[in-house]
VOPAGU-2260 file (C-alpha; in pm, 1 decimal, decimal comma):
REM VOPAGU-2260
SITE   aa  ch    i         X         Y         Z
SITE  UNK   A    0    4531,5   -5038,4   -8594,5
SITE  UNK   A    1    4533,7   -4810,0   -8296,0
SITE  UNK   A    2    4935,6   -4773,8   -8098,0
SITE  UNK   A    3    4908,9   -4774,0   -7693,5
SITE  UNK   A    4    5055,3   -4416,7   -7623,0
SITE  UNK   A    5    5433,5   -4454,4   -7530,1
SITE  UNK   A    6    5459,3   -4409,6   -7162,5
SITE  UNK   A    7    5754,2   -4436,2   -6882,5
SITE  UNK   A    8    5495,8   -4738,7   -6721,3
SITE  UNK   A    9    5504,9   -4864,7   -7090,8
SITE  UNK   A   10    5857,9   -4973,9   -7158,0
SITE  UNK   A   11    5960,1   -5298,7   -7057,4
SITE  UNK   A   12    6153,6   -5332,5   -6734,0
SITE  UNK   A   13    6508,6   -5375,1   -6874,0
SITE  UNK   A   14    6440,0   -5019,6   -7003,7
SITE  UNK   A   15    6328,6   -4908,9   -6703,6
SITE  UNK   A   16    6584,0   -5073,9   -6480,8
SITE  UNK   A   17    6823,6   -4886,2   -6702,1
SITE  UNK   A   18    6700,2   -4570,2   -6625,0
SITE  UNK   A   19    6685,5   -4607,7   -6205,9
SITE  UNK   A   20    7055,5   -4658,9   -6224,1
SITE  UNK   A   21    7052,8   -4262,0   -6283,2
SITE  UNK   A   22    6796,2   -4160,5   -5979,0
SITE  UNK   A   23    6942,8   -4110,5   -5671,9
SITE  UNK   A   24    6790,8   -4071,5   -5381,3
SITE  UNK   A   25    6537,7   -3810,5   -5348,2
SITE  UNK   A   26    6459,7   -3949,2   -5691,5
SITE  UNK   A   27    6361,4   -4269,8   -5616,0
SITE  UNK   A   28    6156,7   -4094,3   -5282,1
SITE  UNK   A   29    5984,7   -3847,6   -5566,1
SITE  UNK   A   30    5925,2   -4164,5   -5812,3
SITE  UNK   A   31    5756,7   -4326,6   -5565,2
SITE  UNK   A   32    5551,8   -4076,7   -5479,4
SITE  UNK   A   33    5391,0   -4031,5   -5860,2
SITE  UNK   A   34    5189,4   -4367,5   -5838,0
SITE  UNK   A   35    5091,9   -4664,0   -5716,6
SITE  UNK   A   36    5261,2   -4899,8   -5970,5
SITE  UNK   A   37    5572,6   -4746,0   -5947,6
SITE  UNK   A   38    5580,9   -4769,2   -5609,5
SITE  UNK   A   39    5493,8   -5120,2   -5628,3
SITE  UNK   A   40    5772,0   -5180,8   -5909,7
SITE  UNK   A   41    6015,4   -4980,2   -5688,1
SITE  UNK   A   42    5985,3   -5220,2   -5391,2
SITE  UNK   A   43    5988,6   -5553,0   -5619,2
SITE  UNK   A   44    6341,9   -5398,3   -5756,1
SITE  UNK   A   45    6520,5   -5207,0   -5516,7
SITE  UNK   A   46    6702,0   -4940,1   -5669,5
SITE  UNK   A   47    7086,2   -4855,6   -5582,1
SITE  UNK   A   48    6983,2   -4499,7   -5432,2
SITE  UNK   A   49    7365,1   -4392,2   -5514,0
SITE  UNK   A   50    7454,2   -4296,0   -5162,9
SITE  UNK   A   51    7808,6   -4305,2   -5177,7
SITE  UNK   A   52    7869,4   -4212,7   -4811,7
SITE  UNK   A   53    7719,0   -4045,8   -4481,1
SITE  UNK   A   54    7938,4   -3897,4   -4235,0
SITE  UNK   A   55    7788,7   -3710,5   -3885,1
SITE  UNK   A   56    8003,5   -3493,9   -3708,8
SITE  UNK   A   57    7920,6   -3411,0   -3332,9
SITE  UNK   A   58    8075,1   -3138,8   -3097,1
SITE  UNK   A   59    7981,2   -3059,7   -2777,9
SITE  UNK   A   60    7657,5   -2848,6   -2912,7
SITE  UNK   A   61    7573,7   -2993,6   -3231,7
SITE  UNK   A   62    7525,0   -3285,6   -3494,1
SITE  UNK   A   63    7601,1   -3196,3   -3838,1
SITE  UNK   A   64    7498,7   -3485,8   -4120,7
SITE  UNK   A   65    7679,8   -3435,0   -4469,0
């Protein structure tokens, strides 16, 4: 009786949909990045990239993004 090693692609996707609710943005951009079948699972679920706001701020000179 050999055991499949016990990988993050391993666990079943209520496991891993568990753990994306911690990633936030960059993240999810690094996550993707790793390999194909995450990127693939990444696109089929859509994680919440926990962006709670974005506010730009112009003067006469500049654009600031926070």
């Amino acid at each position: 009786m050999s055991l499949e090693p016990s990988t993050l692609l391993n666990l079943p996707d209520v496991a891993k949909d568990h753990l994306m609710e911690y990633l936030n943005y960059i993240d999810i951009a690094r996550l993707r990045k790793t390999c194909h079948v995450f990127r693939q699972y990444l696109q089929v679920m859509l994680p919440d990239a926990n962006i709670p706001s974005i506010q730009v701020v112009q003067d006469e000179k500049s654009m600031k993004q926070f």
